[in-house]
N, C-alpha and C positions, 0 to 999 in steps of 0.2 A: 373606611369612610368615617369622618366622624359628625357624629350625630350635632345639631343645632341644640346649643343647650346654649346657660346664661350662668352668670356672676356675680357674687357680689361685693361691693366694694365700699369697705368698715372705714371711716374718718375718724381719727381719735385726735381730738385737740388737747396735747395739756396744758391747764391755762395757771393751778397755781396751788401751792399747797400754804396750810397754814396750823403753825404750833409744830413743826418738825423736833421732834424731840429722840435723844439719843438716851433719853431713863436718865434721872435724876444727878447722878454719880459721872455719867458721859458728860453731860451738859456742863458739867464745873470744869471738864478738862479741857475741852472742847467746842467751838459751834459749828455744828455739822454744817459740810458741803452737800447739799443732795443733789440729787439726780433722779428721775423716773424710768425705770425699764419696762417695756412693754412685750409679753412673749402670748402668743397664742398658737399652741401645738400645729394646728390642724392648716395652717399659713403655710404656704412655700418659704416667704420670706419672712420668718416666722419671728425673728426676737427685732427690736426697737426701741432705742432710747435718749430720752433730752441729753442735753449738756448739762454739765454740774455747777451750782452757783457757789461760790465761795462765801462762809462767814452768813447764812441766809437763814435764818426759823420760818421764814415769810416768804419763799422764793417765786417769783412769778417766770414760768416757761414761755406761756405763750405758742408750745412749736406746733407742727400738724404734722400726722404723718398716715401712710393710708394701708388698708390690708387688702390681698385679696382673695377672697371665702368662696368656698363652695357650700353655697346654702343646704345640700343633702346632710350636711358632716355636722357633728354637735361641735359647734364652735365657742370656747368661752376663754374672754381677756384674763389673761394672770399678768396684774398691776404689781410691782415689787418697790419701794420705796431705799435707793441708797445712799451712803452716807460713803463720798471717794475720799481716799485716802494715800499717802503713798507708797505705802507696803501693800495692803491688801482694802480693797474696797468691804465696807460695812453692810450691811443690811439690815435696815431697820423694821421694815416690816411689809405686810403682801395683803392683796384681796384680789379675788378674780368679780367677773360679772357675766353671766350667760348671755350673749350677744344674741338669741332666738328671740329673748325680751322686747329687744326692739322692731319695730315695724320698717319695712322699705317706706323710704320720702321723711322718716320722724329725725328728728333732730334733739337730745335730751341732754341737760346739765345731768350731771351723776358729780355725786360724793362720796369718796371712797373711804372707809375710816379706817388708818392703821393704827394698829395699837389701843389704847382709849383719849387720846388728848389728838392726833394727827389726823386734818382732814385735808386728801388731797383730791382737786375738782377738774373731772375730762368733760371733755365737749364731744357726743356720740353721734351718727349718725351713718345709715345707710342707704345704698342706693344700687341698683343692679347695672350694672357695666353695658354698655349699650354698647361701645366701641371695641371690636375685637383686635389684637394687634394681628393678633393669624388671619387671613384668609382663605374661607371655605371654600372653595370650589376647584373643580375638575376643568374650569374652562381657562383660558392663558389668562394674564394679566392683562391691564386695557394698556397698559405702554409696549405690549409685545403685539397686541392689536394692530396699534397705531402704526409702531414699526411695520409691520407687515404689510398695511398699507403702502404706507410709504415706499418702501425696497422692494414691492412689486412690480413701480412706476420703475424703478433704475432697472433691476431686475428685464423687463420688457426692453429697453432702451440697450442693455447690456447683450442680451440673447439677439439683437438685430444685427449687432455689429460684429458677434460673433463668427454669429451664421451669414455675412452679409453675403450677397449674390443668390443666396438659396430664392427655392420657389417659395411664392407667400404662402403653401398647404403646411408650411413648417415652421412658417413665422407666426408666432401670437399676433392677433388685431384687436383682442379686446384683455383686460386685464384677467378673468375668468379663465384664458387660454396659458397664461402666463405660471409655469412647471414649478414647484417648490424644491430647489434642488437643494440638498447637504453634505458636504465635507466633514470629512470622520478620519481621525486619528487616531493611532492605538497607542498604548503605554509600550516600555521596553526603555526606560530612564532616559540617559541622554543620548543612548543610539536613535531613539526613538525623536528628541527633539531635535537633535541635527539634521535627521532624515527629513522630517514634515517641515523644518529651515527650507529646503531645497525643493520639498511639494508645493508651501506655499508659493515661493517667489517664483515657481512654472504658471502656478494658476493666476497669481497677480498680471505676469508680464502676460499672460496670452489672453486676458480678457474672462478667463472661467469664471475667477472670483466673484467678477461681475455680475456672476446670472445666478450665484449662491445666496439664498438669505439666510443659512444656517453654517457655522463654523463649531463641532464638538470634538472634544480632546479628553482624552483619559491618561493622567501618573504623565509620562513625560512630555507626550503631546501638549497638555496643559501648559506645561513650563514653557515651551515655546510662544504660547497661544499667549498666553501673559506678558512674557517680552514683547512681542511683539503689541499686542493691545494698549499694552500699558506706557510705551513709547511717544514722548510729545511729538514727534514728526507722523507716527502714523494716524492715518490711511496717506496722509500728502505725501509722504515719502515711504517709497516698497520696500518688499523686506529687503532687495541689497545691501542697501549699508548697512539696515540693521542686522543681515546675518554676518557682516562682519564683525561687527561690535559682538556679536556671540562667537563669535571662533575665537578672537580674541579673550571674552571673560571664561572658556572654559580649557584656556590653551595651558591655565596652572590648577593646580591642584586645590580643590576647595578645602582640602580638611587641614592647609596654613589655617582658616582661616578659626581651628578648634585649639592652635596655640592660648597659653595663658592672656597673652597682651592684648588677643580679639577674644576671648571669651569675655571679659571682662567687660565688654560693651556689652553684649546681649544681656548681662547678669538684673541690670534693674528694672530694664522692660517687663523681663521674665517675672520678679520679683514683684514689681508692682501689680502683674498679673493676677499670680495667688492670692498677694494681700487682697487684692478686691475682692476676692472671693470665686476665681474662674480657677477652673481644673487649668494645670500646666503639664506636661509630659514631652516626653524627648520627641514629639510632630515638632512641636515648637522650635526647639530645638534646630532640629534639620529643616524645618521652614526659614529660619533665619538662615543658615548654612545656603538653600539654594538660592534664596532674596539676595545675601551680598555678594554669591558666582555672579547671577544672571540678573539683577536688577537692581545694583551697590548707590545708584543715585536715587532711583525710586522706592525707597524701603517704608516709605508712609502711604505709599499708591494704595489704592482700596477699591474692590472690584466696584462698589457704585458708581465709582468715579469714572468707570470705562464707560459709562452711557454717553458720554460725550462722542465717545466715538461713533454711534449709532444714533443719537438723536433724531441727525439728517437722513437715516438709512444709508450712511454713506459707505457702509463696509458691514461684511454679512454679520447675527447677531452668535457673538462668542459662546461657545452651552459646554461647561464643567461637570465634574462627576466628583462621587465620590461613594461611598456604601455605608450603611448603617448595618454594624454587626453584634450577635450576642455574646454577650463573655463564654457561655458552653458549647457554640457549635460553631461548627465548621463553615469560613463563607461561601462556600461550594454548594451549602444546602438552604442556609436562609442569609438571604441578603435584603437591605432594600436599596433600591438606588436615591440617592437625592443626587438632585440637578442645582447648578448653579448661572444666573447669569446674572447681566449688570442689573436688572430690573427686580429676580426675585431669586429667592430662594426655598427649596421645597420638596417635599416628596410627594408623586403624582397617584402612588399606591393608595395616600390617604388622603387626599385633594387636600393639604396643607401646606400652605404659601406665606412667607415671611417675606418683607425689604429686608434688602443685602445687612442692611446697617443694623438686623437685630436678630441674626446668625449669634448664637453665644449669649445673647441677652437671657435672663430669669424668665421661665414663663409659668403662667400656673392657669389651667381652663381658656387659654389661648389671649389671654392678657399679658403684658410684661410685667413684672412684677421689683424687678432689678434691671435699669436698661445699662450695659458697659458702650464702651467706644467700637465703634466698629472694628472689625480683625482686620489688620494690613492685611494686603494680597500674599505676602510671603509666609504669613501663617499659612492661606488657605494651600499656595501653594503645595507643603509641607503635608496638608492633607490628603490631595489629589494625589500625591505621588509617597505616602507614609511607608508603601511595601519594604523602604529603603530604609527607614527608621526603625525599622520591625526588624530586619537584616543588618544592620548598619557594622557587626562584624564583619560582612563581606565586603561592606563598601571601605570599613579601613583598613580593609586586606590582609586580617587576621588571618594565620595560616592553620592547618590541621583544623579547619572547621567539620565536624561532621556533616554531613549532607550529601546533597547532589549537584549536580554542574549547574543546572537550570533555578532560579527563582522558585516555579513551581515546587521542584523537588526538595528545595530547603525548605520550602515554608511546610511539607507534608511532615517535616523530622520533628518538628514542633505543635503540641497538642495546639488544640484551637483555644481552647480557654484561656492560654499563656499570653495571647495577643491583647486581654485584656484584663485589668484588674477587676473583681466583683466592687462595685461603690462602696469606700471606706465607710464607717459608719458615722463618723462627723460629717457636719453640715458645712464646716466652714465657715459659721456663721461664733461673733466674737459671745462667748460663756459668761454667766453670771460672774462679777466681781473680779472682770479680765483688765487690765488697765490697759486703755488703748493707746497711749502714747511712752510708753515704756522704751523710752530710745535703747537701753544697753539689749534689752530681752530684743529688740526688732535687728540691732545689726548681727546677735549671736545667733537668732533663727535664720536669719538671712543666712550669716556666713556658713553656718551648716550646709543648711540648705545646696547650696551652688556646689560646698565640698561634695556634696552626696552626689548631687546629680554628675559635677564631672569625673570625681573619682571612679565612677560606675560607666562611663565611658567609654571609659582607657582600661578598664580594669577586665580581668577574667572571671570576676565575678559572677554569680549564676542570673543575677539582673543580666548583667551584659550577654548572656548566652541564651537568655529566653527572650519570649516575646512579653514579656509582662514589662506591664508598665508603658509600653511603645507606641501603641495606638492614640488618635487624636482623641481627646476627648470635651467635650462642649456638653454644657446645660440643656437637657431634653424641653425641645419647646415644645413638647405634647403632653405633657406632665399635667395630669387632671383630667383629662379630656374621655370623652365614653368613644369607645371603637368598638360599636355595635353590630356595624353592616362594614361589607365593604364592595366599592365595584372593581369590576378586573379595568388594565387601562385603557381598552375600547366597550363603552358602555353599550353599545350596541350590535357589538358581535354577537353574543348569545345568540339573538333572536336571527342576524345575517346568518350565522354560520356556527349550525350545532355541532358541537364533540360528536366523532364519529372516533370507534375504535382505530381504525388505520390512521387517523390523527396523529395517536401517538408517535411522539419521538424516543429512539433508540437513545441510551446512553453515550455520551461522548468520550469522556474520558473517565468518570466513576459512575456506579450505578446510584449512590446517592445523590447525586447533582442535582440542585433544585427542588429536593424535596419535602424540602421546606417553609418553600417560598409565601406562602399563603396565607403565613402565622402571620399574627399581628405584632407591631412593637409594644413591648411593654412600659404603657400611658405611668405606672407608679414608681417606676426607676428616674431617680433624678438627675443621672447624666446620660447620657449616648454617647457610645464609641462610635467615630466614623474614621473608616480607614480605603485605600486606594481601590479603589473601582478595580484595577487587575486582578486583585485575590478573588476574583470570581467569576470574568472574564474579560477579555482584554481590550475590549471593543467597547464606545460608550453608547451603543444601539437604542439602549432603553429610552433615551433621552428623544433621540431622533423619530423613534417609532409610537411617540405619543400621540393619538389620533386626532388631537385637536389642532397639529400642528401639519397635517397633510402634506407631509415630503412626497414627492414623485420619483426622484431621484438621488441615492445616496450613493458618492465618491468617496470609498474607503478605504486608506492607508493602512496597510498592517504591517507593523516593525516588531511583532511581538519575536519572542526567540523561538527558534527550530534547531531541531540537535544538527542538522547540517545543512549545507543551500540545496540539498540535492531533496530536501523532505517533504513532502504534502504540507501546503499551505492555509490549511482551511480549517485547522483545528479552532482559534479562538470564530471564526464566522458560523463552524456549525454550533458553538453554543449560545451565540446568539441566536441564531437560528430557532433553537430549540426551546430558550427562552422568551420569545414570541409567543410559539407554537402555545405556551402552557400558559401565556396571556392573551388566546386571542386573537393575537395582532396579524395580520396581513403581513405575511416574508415569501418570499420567492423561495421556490425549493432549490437547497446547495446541494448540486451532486458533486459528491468527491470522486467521482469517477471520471468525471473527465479531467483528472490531473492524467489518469492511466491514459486516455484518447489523443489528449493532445501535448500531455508532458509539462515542462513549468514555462510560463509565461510571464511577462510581465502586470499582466492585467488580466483579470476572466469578468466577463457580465451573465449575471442571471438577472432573468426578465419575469415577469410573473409569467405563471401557467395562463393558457385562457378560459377566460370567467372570471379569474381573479380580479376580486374588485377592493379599489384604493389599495393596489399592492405596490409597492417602489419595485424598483429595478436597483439591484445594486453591481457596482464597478467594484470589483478589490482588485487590490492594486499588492501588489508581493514584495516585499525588499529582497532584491533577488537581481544578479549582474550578468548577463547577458550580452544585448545588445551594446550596450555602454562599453564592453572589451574591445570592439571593431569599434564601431562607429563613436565620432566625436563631436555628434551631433544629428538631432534627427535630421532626419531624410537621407538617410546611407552615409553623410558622409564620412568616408572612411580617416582611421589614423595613420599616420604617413612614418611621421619618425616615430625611434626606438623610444625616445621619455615618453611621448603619447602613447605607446603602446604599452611601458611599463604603469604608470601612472594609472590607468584602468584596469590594470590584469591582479586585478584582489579578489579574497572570500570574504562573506561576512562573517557565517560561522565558523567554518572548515578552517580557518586560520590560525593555526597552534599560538600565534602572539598574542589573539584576544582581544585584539584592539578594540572591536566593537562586543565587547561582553555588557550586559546588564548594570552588570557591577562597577564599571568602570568612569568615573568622573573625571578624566582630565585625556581631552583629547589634542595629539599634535596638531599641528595647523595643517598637514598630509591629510592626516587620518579624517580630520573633519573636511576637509575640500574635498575628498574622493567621494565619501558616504553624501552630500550637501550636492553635490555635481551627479551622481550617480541617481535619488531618487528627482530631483531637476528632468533631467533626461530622460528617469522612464515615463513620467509626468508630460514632458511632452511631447514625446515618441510616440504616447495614444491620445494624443488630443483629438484624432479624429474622429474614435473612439466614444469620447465622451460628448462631440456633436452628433454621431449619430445618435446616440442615446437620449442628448435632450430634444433631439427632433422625434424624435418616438413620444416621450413626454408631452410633448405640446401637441401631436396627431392624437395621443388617450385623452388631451384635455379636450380637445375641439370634438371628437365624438362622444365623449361623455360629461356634459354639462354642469351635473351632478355633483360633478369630482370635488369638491373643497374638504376644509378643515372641520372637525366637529365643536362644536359652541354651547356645554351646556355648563348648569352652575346644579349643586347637589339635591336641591329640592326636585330636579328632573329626574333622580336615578330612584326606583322605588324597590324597595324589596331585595335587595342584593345583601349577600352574608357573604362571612369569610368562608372562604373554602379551605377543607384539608380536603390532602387525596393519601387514600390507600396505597399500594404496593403499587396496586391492577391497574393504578390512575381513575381507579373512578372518583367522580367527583360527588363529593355529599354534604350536607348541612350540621 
């Protein structure tokens, strides 16, 4: 949680200097061009400087430009007086000034003397930043308010017609009664977005959608979620056409598209990137690679711009993932999640909330400090689904890669710290005496540049073989900020429901998992790495199970990979599961035992225990073929001819050809109609399934009155610290 602190914010106007002098012997040669640089250490955005006059002893600036300080910090201006030139810029002379001098609200001429003849005059003043760019609080945005509002009314209207014929004991009558149900996607790349292709457009066509105000996707679920969001005929037009236009952009192979003659388009986007001053890294990269597969006409689309779709509530509201990870450890042990939607952007661990359009921007004490253009959707893309970038040997099907057959298992052959570089120790910001407009030095760092990054591609090089370098990286917008206290993400479980030993959860797949969760991010590092929500687990829960946002009901797609169809399917839901548990959160308990009682299914529901209060009910739903081998549509009916019978009768995993591996980016138009037609159908082979369930939902709403979302803002949470836990799980101060 971070503490309510304040800013402040230094105006230096330079207005003019006079008797610029280059010493006696310069001045015969010469009449200086100057310029004024402005650097104060203790600034994020720390150096600043006028433009240079030509031929000028007298030159008047006039510019303004602004700082932003943390008043704790000994803050003082070092003023440098230059003379450009076109070999090497001059320097004539320097003075700093203690900016603690000045008073907040005073406004002072100052004279700076360089040298003994040169006086140059700033215009100073300070003033403490009232306006924060971040947003404090643990309570949602007020346009997700709004929304909610809104898409409760469709919501009610949707669930009638559903359920239509039912008794009125199962229909909502007042909005209160009306169930917050959520759709969830797992990651697993494009098996993963083909599949949720074919979930969606079951839930569109049958009316589910309808009674949904929440849509979350993680790694490749996103990528559909995106197509599809980001499509001008959607909501008016469902996803059929538009999953054809997706079988179509992935029916060739995306990596034509890392030829020399299309690299070359990405090169000055990427370029102009750096030069601004923003980290670049091969996300980038693969964000542009899956933007021109799956969205070659939309490549300026920008998740803000998705609010159009949800304005009206007219289609439920889309929620992104991604994880915040540290260069030395494993994201098994400490992750954080940030969430994404069209409204905001944030992590819910530290009640810090950004608009979409200032994701990447400079921040410093929760001000911008440097604002860039918003990140197209295809960068974010590239984020959400980075595991691919991080592997991207496998995906160009490098062969004799050491590892394992699974994602998980390659990513274990690789230290954790390899997934990111520690911050170089440049700022990026342009050096004393650096000439800014140096065309020949600009196209030879450029042309390097691109050399390095594609030669390192293609190459066997031990870049291309590690995870270094690979992960997204973006300007930390917490940078300055005190993280003193923190709340877990239901602030009022504690007091509901104390830690009891039997609490504890058993390990899933390593005994380290999560146990690190508690640590805080480190506020003094000036970038953050954020990479795929899968490297910790596959399911984007966290986002869903946030208590202000009272889901009653969450319908969960798992495509993640299992070594064969015949495997227990519940390994990514018990750690979400588990990850609840060690925040708090109200989960239904996952017995894996009844895979043993009743075998594999297409769908299993767990319900909360009773007592259990504001617990969802969750639906998982398995990629998993079954019924779909007989029947060629629900309600039995069965396949008559042999093409129908052959046409169904596929594995996903147990497939020696792989069609549907992780790894695999270019699906036939077979291969995607089978997988697309296959979760369609177990999709709606339990629709009855998921009516009985939201009749249950709406029976818990009408006897428990109570039931809503939580609504506070941070000055409501008192006394909360970060926690670490020992071995034992105990929890301490």
């Amino acid at each position: 949680l971070v503490e309510q602190q304040y800013s402040h914010k230094f105006k230096v106007k330079v207005l003019r200097a006079e008797n610029v002098t280059k010493g006696a012997l310069g001045d015969l040669l010469d009449t200086p061009d100057p310029y004024v640089e402005l650097f104060i250490p203790t600034a994020p955005e720390s150096r600043k400087r006028t433009r240079h006059i030509d031929n000028d002893i007298n030159p008047e600036w006039n510019e303004s430009f602004e700082f932003i300080l943390d008043p704790n910090q000994d803050n003082v201006l070092e003023l440098t007086l230059m003379d450009a030139n076109y070999v090497m810029d001059e320097t004539l002379g320097s003075a700093s000034y203690n900016i603690s001098k000045l008073k907040v609200g005073q406004t002072d001429l100052v004279p700076f003397l360089i040298g003994k003849a040169t006086n140059v005059y700033l215009e100073l003043s300070l003033e403490v930043c009232s306006a924060m760019d971040l947003r404090f609080s643990l309570a949602l945005c007020d346009k997700e308010k709004l929304y909610r509002q809104r898409r409760r009314e469709r919501v009610m209207l949707g669930i009638k017609k559903l359920l239509d014929m039912e008794k009125p004991r199962f229909l909502p009558s007042a909005p209160h009664e009306v169930p917050v149900i959520a759709v969830v996607g797992s990651g697993g790349g494009f098996r993963a977005m083909v599949a949720f292709s074919g979930v969606m457009k079951a839930l569109y066509e049958s009316g589910v959608l309808d009674c949904a105000t929440y849509v979350a996707g993680l790694s490749g679920s996103t990528w559909y979620m995106s197509t599809l969001y980001s499509h001008p005929e959607f909501p008016k037009q469902g996803p059929e056409q538009i999953n054809k236009e997706l079988m179509k952009s992935v029916s060739s192979n995306p990596l034509r598209l890392l030829l020399p003659q299309h690299i070359t388009n990405y090169v000055q986007a990427l370029w102009s990137k750096k030069a601004g001053g923003q980290p670049v890294t091969f996300t980038d990269i693969f964000g542009m690679l899956i933007g021109e597969t799956l969205i070659p006409a939309r490549m300026d689309s920008k998740l803000s711009e998705l609010q159009e779709k949800i304005n009206e509530a007219q289609s439920p509201m889309p929620l992104f993932t991604c994880l915040h990870v540290k260069p030395d450890v494993s994201e098994l042990m400490f992750a954080d999640w940030v969430e994404f939607s069209p409204y905001e952007i944030g992590m819910a661990k530290y009640g810090t909330f950004m608009t979409p359009d200032l994701f990447g921007s400079k921040f410093f004490m929760g001000t911008v400090v440097k604002k860039y253009e918003e990140n197209p959707l295809h960068f974010l893309m590239g984020v959400w689904g980075s595991a691919f970038s991080i592997l991207f040997n496998r995906v160009l099907g490098v062969k004799d890669v050491p590892g394992g057959s699974t994602m998980e298992e390659e990513l274990e052959q690789i230290k954790p710290q390899h997934i990111v570089g520690e911050d170089s120790l440049d700022d990026e910001e342009p050096r004393k005496g650096k000439k800014f407009h140096a065309e020949d030095d600009h196209r030879h760092a450029q042309a390097s540049w691109i050399q390095r990054m594609v030669t390192s591609l293609f190459s066997d090089s031990s870049l291309f073989n590690t995870r270094e370098g690979r992960a997204g990286k973006v300007h930390n917008f917490m940078l300055g900020l005190n993280l003193s206290t923190s709340i877990p993400y239901s602030p009022f479980t504690e007091i509901l429901t104390p830690s009891s030993p039997e609490e504890e959860v058993d390990a899933v797949t390593d005994p380290d998992e999560f146990d690190r969760i508690y640590e805080p991010l480190d506020v003094k590092s000036k970038k953050i790495h954020v990479v795929d929500s899968g490297l910790t687990f596959n399911l984007p829960y966290p986002l869903i199970l946030r208590p202000q946002r009272g889901v009653d009901l969450i319908i969960s797609f798992d495509f993640s990979a299992r070594p064969s169809d015949s495997s227990p399917p519940f390994k990514e839901l018990l750690l979400a599961e588990k990850w609840a548990r060690m925040n708090k959160l109200p989960f239904p308990k996952i017995d894996p035992k009844v895979f043993d009682r009743e075998g594999m299914k297409e769908c299993y529901v767990f319900k909360p225990r009773k007592g259990d209060k504001n617990c969802p009910t969750v639906i998982h739903f398995v990629l998993v073929n079954i019924d779909f081998r007989k029947f060629k549509a629900p309600g039995k009916i069965p396949r008559e001819t042999e093409q129908e019978k052959e046409f169904a009768d596929f594995d996903i995993f147990d497939d020696p050809q792989t069609p549907y591996s992780t790894f695999n980016f270019q699906y036939s138009n077979q291969a995607f109609t089978q997988l697309h037609d296959l979760m369609e159908f177990n999709t709606l082979n339990n629709i009855e399934v998921i009516k009985e369930a939201i009749k249950d939902s709406i029976v818990y709403r009408k006897e428990n009155r109570t039931r809503c979302s939580v609504s506070l803002s941070l000055n409501e949470i008192q006394n909360k610290r970060f926690l670490k836990r020992d071995t034992r799980g105990q929890a301490h101060k």
